[in-house]
C-alpha positions in Angstrom: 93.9 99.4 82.0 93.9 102.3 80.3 92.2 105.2 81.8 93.2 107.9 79.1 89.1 108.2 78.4 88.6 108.7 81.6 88.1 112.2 83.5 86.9 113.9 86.8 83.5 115.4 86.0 82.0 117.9 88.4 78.8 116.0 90.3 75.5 117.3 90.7 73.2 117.0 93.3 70.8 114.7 90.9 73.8 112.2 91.1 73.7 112.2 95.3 71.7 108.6 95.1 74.3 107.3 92.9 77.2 108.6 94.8 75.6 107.3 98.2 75.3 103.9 97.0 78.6 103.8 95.5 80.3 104.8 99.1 77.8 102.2 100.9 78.8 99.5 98.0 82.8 100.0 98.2 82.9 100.5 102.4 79.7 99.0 103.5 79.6 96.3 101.0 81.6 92.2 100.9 83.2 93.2 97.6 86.1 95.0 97.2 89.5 95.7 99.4 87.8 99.0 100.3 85.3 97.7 102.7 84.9 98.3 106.4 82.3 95.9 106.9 84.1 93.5 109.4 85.0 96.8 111.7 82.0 99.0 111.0 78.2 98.4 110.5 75.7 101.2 109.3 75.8 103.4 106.0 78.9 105.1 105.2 77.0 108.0 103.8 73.3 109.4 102.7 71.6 111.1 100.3 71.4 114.6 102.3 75.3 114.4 103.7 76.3 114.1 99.6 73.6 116.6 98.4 75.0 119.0 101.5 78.8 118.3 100.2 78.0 118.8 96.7 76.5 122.0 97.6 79.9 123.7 100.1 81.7 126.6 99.2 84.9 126.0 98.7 83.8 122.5 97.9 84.9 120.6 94.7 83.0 116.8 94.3 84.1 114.9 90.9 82.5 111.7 89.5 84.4 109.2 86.8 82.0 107.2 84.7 82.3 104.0 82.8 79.9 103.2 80.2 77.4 105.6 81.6 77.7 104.1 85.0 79.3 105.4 88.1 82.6 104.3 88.5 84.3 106.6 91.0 83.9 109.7 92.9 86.1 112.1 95.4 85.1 115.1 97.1 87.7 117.8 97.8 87.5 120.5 100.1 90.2 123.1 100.4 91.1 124.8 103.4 93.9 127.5 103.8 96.9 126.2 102.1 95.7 122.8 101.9 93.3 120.5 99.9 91.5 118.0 102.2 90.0 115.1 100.2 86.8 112.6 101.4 84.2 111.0 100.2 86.9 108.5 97.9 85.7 105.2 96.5 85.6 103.3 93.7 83.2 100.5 92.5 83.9 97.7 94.0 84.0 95.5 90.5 86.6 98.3 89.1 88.9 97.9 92.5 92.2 96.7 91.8 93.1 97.9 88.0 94.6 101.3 88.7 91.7 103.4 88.4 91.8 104.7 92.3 95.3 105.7 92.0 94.6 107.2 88.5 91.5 109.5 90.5 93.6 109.7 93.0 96.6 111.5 91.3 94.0 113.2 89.1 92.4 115.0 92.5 96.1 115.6 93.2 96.9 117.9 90.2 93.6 119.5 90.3 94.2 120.7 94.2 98.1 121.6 93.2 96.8 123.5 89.9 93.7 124.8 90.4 93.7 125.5 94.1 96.9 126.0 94.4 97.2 123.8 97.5 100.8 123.4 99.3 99.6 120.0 101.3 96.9 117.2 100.6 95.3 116.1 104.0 93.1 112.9 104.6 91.1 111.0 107.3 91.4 106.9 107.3 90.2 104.4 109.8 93.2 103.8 111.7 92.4 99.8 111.5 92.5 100.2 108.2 96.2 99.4 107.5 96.2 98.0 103.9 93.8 101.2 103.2 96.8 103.4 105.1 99.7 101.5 103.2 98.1 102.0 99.8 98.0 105.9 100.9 101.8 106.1 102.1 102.6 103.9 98.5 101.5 107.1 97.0 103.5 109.9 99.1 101.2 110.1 102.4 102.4 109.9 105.8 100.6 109.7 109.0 100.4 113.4 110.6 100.4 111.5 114.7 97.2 112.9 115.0 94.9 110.5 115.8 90.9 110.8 117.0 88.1 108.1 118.0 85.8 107.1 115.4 83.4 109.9 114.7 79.7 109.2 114.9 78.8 109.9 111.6 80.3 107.1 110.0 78.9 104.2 110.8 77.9 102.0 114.0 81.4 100.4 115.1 81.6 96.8 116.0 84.9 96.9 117.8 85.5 99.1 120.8 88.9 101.8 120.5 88.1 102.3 116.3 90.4 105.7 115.4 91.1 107.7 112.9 94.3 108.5 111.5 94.9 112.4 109.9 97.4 111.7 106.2 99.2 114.5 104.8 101.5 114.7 101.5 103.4 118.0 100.4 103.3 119.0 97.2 104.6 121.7 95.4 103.2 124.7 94.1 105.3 125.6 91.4 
C-alpha cells in the first residue's frame, strides 16, 4: 500500500470519541492482530483519559485519516532525553498492510527531529509476544523492566498479566 498521502495530523479534543473507539476496536475488539480481548476484558481507554492526554504539556497526540475516517492514532510524550509513545492503534480493517509501521517510523522521526529525543521508550503487555516481536522487528528491545498489569487498562482475565518497558536508541544527529 502506498501511504505517501498519508500524514500525522495533530488531534483535537473534539476527535477524543473517535480516538477512544478506535483503541477499544483494535485492543478490545475480535478483529485485528492488535487485540487483547482473550487476556483482558474492559475498555482500553475513555473519552476523558484521551481528552486529558490530548490536553499534557509536553504531550504530542497525531491522528492518520483515510477517506475522512479515522484510521490511526499515537500519542507521544517526551520526557528528558526520551520520547515515550502510547495510545498506538490502528483500525482493525487497515491491520496488516504497512500502515502501523509507516505511523510508527513517522512518530519516530518526529521524536528524533522535533524533540530531539536520544531513546524511544514503550509499555506492552508482556503476554503479548507477537505485539513485542513486531516491536523488536523494528529496532526495540526489552529494557528487563517488567511491572504487573496496571489498573487502568482493563479488567484482566488471567492472573500474573505484566508489562514489559521497550526502548530503541536513536540518534540525534
Amino acid at each position: 500500500m502506498d501511504f505517501s498521502d498519508f500524514k500525522l495530523d495533530s488531534a483535537s479534543v473534539d476527535q477524543s470519541q473517535a480516538i477512544c473507539e478506535l483503541l477499544n476496536s483494535a485492543y478490545r475488539g475480535t478483529d485485528g492482530w492488535t487485540t487483547e480481548v482473550d487476556i483482558i476484558s474492559g475498555k482500553r481507554a475513555d473519552r476523558n483519559e484521551i481528552e486529558a492526554a490530548i490536553k499534557l504539556p509536553n504531550s504530542y497526540f497525531f491522528v492518520v485519516n483515510q477517506s475522512n475516517q479515522l484510521a490511526s492514532c499515537i500519542h507521544i510524550t517526551k520526557k528528558d532525553d526520551h520520547a515515550q509513545f502510547g495510545f498506538f492503534a490502528v483500525q482493525p480493517s487497515l491491520q496488516g498492510n504497512g500502515l502501523g509501521t509507516y505511523v510508527l517510523k513517522q512518530a519516530e522521526i518526529f521524536a528524533k527531529t522535533r524533540l530531539y529525543s536520544k531513546k524511544l521508550l514503550m509499555i506492552v503487555v508482556s503476554q503479548r509476544t507477537e505485539l513485542i516481536a513486531f516491536y523488536e522487528r523494528r529496532g526495540y528491545r526489552r529494557t528487563g523492566q517488567v511491572e504487573n498489569l496496571p489498573a487502568n487498562i482493563g479488567i484482566p482475565k488471567r492472573i500474573n498479566l505484566t508489562i514489559d518497558y521497550l526502548e530503541k536508541s536513536i540518534a540525534t544527529t
